[in-house]
N, C-alpha and C positions, 0 to 999 in steps of 0.2 A: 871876607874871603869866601863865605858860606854861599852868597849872594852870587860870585865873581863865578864861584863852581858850577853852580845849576842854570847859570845866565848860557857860560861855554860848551851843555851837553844839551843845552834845551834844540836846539836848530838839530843835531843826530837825530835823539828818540822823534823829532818829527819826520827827518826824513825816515827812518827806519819805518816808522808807523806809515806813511804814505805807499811805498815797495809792497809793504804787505797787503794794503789795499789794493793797491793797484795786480799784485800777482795773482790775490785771490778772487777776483773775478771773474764771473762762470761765463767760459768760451761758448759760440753759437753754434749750436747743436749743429753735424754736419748732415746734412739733406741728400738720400739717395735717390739719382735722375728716375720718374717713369722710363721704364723701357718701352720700344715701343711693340713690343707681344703684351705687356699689361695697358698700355694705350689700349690695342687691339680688344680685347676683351673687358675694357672697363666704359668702353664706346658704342662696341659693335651690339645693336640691341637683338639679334637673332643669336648669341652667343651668352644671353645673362644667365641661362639656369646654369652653364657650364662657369660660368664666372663662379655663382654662388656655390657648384662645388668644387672649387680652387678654395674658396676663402674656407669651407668646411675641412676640407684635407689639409688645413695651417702647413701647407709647405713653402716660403717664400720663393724655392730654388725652382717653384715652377714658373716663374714671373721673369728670369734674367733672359738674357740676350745672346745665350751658346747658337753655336751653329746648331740645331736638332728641327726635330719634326714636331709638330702636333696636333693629332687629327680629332676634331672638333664637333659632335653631335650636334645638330642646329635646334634650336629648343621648338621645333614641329618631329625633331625626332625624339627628341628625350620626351614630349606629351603623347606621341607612339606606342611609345615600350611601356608607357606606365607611369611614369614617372609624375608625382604629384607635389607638382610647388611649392603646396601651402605648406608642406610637411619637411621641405628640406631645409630648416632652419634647425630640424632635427633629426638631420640624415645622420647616422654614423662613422666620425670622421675617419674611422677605419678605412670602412665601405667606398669614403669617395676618395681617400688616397690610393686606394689599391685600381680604382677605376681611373682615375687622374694618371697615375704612375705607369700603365698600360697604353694608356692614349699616347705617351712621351716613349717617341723615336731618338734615340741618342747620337743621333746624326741626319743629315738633312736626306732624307727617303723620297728618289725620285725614280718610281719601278716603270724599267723601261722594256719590257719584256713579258711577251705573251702567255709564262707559267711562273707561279711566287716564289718570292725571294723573301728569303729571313731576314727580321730586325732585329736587332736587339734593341730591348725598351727599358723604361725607368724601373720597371717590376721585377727586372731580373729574366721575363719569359721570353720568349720570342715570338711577334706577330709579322703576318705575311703579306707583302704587298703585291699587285703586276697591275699591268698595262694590257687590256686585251686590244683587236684586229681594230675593232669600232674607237680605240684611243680614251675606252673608257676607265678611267681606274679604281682598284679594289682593294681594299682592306680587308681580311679574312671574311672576306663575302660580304663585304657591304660597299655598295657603291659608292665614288662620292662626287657632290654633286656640289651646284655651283662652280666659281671663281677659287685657282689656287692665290692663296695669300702668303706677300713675304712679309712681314713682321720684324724690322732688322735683319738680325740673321736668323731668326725662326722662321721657320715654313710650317704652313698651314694650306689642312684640308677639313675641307667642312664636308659630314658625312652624315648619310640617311637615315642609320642607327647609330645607336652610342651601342661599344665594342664590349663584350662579356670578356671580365678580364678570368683568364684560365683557371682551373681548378687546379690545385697543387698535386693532384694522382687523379687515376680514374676511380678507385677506392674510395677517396674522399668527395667526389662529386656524387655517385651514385648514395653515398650513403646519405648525403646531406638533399636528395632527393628524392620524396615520396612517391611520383611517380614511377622511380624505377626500381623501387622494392623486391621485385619477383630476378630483374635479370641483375640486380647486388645478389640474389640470392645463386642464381648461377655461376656467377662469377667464383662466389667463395665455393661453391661445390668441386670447378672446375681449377682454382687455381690459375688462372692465363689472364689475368689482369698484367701480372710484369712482361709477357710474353706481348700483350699488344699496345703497350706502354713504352718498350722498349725500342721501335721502330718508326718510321710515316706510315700509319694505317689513318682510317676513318674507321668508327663504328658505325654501325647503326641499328638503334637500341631500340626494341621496340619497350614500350612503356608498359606498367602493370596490366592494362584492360585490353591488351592484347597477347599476353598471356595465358589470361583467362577466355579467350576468345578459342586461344587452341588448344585450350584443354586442359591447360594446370588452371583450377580452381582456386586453389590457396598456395602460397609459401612452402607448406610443406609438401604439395603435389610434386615442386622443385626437387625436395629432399629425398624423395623415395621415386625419383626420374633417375634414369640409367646414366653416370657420371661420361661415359662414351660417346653416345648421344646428346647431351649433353655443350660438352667441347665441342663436337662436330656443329653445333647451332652455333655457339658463338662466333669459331673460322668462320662460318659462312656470313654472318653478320658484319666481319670485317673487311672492308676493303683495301687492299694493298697500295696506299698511297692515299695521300691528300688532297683529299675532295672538298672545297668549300664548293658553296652550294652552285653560287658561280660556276665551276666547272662541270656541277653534273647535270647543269641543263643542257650542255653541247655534248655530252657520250651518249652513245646508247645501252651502253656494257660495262660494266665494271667487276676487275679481275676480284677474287675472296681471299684468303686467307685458307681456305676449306681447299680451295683449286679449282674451282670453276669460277661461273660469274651470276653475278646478279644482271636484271635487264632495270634499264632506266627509264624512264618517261617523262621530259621535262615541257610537255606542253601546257600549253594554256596557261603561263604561269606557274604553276604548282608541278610540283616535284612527288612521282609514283615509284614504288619499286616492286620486282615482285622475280621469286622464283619460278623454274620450270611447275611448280606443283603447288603453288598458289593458285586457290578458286579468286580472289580477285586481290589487287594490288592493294602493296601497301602505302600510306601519304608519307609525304612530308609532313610533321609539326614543328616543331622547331629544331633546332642546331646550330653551326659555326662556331661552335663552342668549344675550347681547349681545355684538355686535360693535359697539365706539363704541357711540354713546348711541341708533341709533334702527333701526338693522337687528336684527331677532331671527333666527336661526338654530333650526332643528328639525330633525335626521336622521332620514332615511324610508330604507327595504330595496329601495326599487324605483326607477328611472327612469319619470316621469310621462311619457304617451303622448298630445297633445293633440289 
């Protein structure tokens, strides 16, 4: 009978034992398609420094296939601005998501109009597109060049510079910038940082060694400067409205904050300004640079004279 029993459960415990096998084998991993914006930049060999900071910014959601924008430094602009290769294996991947996340248009950005139009981007900030007369189009002042790219449903523009993603206040730019030590220090004398923060202004700062050019010596020449005077320098540094720099090659005048204007000079390439009581103009050095979403920033060599 002993024999009869284990004869009639032996065929179960086998099948029982097979089910189990057969349940417990590991399914094939499911495989997510290349899209094809990471086709795009896993191919396009004028796009690899930008590729390599995608992979540095570890965000996969820059890769999918939304309808959005994304405008793309060609790597003869990113060896432009500085940017050095061998080293962005240890770029900080802070650094290239906040620049990545900047670049990303959260809707497909096709600026068809002769003064900028706000985007909202992946940063939270907003950057500015148009279309000028010539059908040439701009990125907060940077041209962009070549062939537009569709990518699925991403659009692509390849641009001449790679874009300064904005500084979170004008506070926090100026401080986190040595150059402009002397007019941080005006700022905090005068208090009008929220005043032209809170608006579309442009500034235009001139930098420490032009300061000292007219006359404040040190930081504290600022400090013991007439707080009146003062303020009345900074209005005048302000322009009322947003200038990229694009724009200020086609004015000749631009309104202040103060209440008059500044004159322009955008020949020969290069960008001059200068007031009624300036002995000579002052340049352009660099700018296009946001402060929050609606102050642009541009440093000049000279203190403007109104």
């Amino acid at each position: 009978m002993k024999m009869s029993f284990f004869y009639r459960r032996g065929p179960l415990v086998l099948l029982i034992f097979c089910c189990l096998a057969s349940c417990g084998k590991t399914k094939p991993a499911a495989t997510n398609p290349v899209t094809p914006f990471q086709n795009l930049i896993n191919t396009d060999t004028s796009f690899s420094i930008f590729h390599r900071m995608v992979l540095q910014a570890n965000d996969a959601g820059f890769i999918g296939n939304d309808s959005v924008t994304f405008l793309i430094p060609t790597n003869d602009a990113f060896r432009l601005a500085g940017y050095n290769e061998d080293a962005l294996d240890t770029f900080p991947s802070s650094v290239a998501n906040r620049l990545i996340s900047y670049s990303y248009i959260r809707s497909r950005a096709i600026p068809d109009g002769n003064t900028y139009a706000g985007y909202s981007t992946q940063l939270g900030y907003t950057l500015y597109g148009m279309t000028d007369a010539a059908h040439q189009r701009w990125f907060n002042g940077i041209p962009v060049t070549g062939d537009t790219v569709n990518a699925g449903n991403v659009l692509v523009y390849r641009l001449s510079a790679p874009l300064q993603p904005p500084a979170d206040s004008l506070a926090l730019l100026l401080s986190n910038d040595s150059s402009l030590t002397f007019l941080a220090e005006v700022f905090r004398r005068t208090n009008l940082d929220s005043l032209v923060s809170s608006g579309s202004f442009t500034l235009l700062a001139p930098v420490n060694s032009a300061f000292i050019a007219a006359g404040y010596d040190s930081v504290g020449a600022i400090d013991a400067a007439d707080s009146g005077a003062l303020a009345q320098l900074v209005k005048y540094h302000t322009l009322t409205g947003e200038y990229f720099t694009n724009i200020l090659m086609g004015v000749s005048t631009a309104p202040t904050l103060q209440g008059s204007s500044v004159t322009v000079n955008g020949q020969n390439g290069g960008l001059q300004f200068s007031g009624p009581n300036n002995p000579a103009p002052a340049n352009w050095l660099s700018g296009n640079q946001l402060a929050g979403s609606t102050l642009i920033v541009h440093r000049i060599d000279r203190v403007l004279s109104p």
